[in-house]
C-alpha positions as CSV (number, residue, x, y, z in Angstrom):
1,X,17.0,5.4,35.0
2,X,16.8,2.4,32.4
3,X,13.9,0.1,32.4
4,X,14.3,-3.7,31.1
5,X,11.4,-5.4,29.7
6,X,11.9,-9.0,29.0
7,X,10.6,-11.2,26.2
8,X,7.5,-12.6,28.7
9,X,6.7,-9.5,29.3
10,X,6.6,-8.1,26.1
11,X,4.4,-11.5,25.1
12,X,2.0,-10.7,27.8
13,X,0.8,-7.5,26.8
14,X,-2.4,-6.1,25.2
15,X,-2.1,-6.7,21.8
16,X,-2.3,-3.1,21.0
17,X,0.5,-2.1,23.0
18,X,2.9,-4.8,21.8
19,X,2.3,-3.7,18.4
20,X,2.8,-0.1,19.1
21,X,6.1,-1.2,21.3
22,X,7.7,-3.3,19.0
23,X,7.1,-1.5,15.9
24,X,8.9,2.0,17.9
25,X,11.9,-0.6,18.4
26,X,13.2,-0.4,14.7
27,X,14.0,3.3,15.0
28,X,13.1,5.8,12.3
29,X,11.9,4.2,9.1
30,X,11.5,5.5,5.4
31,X,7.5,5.9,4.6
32,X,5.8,5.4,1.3
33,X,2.6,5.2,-0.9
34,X,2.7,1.8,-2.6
35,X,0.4,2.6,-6.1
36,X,-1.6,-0.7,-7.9
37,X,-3.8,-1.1,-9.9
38,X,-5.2,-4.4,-11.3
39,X,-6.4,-6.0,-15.3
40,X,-9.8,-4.0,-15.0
41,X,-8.3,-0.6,-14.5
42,X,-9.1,-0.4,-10.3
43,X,-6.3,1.9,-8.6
44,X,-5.3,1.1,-5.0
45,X,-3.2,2.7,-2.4
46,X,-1.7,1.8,0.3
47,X,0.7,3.4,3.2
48,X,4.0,1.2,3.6
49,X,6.8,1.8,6.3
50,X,8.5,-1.9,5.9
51,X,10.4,-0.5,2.1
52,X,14.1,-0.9,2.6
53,X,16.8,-0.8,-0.2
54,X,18.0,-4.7,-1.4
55,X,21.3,-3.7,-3.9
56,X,21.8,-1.3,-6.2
57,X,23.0,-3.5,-9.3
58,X,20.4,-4.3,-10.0
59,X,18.7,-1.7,-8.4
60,X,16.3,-3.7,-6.0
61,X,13.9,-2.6,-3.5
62,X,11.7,-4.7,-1.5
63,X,8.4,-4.2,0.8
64,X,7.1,-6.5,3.6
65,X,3.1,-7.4,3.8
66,X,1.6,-8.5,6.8
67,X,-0.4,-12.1,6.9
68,X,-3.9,-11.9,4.8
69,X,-6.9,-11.7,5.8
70,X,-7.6,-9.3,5.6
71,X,-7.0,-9.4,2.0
72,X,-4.1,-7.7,0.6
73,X,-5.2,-5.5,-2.7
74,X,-1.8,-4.3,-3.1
75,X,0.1,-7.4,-3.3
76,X,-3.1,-9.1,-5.4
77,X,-2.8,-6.0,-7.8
78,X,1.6,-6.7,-8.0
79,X,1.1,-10.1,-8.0
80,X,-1.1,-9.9,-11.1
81,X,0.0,-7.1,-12.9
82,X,4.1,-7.2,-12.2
83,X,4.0,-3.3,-11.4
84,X,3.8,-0.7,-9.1
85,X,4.9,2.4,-7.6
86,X,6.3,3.6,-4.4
87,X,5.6,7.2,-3.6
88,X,7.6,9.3,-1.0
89,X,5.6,11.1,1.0
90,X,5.6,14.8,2.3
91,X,4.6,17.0,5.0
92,X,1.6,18.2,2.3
93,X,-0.2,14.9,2.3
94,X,1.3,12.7,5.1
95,X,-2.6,13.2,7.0
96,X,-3.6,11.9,3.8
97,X,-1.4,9.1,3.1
98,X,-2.4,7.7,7.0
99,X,-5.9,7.7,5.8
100,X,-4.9,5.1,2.9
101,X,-4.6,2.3,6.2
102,X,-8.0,2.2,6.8
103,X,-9.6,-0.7,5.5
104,X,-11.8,0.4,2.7
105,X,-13.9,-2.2,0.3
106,X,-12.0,-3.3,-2.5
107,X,-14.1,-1.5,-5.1
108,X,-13.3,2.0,-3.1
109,X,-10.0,3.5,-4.5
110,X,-7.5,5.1,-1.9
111,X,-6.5,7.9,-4.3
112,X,-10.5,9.3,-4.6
113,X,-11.2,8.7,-0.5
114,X,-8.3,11.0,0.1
115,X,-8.0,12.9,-2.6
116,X,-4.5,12.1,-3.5
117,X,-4.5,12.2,-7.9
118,X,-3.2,8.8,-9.8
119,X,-0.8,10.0,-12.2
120,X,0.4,8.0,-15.1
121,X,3.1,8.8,-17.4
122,X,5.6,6.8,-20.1
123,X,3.7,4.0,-20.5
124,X,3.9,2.7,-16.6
125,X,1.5,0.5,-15.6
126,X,0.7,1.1,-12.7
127,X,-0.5,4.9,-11.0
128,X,2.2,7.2,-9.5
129,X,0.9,10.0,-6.4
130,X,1.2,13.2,-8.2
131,X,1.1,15.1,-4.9
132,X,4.8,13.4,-4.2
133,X,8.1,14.7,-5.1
134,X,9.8,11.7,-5.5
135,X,8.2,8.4,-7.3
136,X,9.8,5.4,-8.1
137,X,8.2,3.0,-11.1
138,X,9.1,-0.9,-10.0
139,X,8.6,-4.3,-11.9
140,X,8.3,-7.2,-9.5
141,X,11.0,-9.1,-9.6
142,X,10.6,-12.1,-6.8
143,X,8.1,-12.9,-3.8
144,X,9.7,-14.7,-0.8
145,X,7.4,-16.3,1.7
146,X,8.8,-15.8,5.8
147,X,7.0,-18.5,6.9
148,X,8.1,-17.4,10.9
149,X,5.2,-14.9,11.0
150,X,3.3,-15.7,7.9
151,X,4.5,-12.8,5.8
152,X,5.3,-12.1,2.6
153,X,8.3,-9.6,1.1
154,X,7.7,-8.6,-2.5
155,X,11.0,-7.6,-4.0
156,X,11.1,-5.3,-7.5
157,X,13.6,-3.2,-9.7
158,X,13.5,0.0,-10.0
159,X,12.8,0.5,-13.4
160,X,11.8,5.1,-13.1
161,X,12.9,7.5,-11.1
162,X,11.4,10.9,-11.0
163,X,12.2,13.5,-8.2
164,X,13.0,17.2,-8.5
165,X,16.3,18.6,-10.3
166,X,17.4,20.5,-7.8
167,X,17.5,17.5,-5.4
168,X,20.2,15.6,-7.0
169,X,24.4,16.4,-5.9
170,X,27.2,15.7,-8.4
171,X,28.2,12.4,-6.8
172,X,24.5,10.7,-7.3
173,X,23.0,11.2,-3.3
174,X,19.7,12.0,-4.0
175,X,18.8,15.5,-0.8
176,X,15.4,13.6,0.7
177,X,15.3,16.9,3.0
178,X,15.6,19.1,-0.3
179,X,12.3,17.1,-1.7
180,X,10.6,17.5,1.7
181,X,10.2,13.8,2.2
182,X,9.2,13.1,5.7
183,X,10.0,9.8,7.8
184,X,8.3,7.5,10.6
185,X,8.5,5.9,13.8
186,X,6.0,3.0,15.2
187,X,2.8,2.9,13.2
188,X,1.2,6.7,13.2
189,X,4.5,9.1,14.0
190,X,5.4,11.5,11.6
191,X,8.7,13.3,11.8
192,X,10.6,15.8,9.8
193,X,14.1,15.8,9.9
194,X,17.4,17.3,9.9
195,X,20.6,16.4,8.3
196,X,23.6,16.7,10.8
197,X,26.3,15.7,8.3
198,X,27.2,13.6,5.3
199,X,30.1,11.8,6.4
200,X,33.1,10.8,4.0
201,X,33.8,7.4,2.9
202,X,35.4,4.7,6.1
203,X,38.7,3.7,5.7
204,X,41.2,2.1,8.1
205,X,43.8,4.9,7.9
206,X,41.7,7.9,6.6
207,X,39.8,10.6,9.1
208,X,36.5,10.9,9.0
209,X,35.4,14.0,7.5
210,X,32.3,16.6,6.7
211,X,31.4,16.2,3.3
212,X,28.6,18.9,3.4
């Protein structure tokens, strides 16, 4: 039996449970370890689940933040360094990576309160999560305001890429499953998943078929 909850309703509950509810709505969402770090050298991470691809020519991601306070070290650290990184995460450290939500004091790194190692390499800027298989070096690129709910989406380029070899098929699709990457539903499910197909390209008079 299907239940209908109207808008009122959903505006009239516990604060809590409308978050939890609305954030379940979006279905199953890619979930990453944004790395910062600001001028003096002070790392910062942070669990993300609003990263969604923007266009791939340029290749553009971008990343919602919620309205500040409290503050934002993340988007302080992009904002005034023009770098970071975004970090899949894995079944390994995904305990881990939920622990980077808590609200720790801005002179507390993320990466030493849970253990997770900052990794630099080729001159980035900004720290990548060792303990993930696939990290992505970005260079902000543009910061649009949504002035409906007072947030703010930080869009960058993907300017690294580093995942392992044996994740990568002839025709560019990068296996997530291969890598172990994990996704997410509402604000603290973790799931695993399992490919049912790739599916070839749509096309007016062409079948659908199984590409793997």
């Amino acid at each position: 039996m299907q239940k209908h909850i109207s808008s009122t309703e959903i505006m009239n509950m516990e604060k809590q449970e409308r978050v939890h509810f609305i954030n379940s709505l979006g279905g199953f969402k890619s979930v990453s370890l944004l790395g910062t770090t600001n001028n003096n050298g002070q790392t910062n991470l942070a669990i993300f689940s609003s990263i969604f691809h923007i266009g791939a020519n340029p290749p553009l991601i971008a990343v919602v933040f919620r309205p500040s306070p409290p503050e934002r070290d993340s988007l302080r650290n992009i904002l005034e360094t023009g770098f970071y990184t975004i970090n899949h995460i894995n079944e390994n450290i995904y305990k881990q990576a939920h622990q980077t939500s808590a609200r720790y004091d801005a002179d507390i790194s993320e990466f030493d309160a849970t253990n997770l190692t900052p990794e630099y390499k080729n001159n980035f800027k900004a720290p990548f999560v060792k303990e993930s298989n696939i990290q992505l070096g970005v260079e902000f690129k543009e910061k649009i305001d949504i002035t409906i709910n007072n947030t703010i989406m930080i869009i960058g380029e993907i300017k690294k890429v580093y995942f392992p070899e044996n994740c990568l098929c002839e025709d560019g699709f990068l296996d997530l499953e291969k890598a172990n990457t994990i996704t997410c539903s509402g604000l603290d499910s973790y799931h695993k998943t399992i490919k049912i197909s790739r599916l070839s390209y749509a096309k007016p008079d062409k079948a659908i078929t199984s590409i793997t």
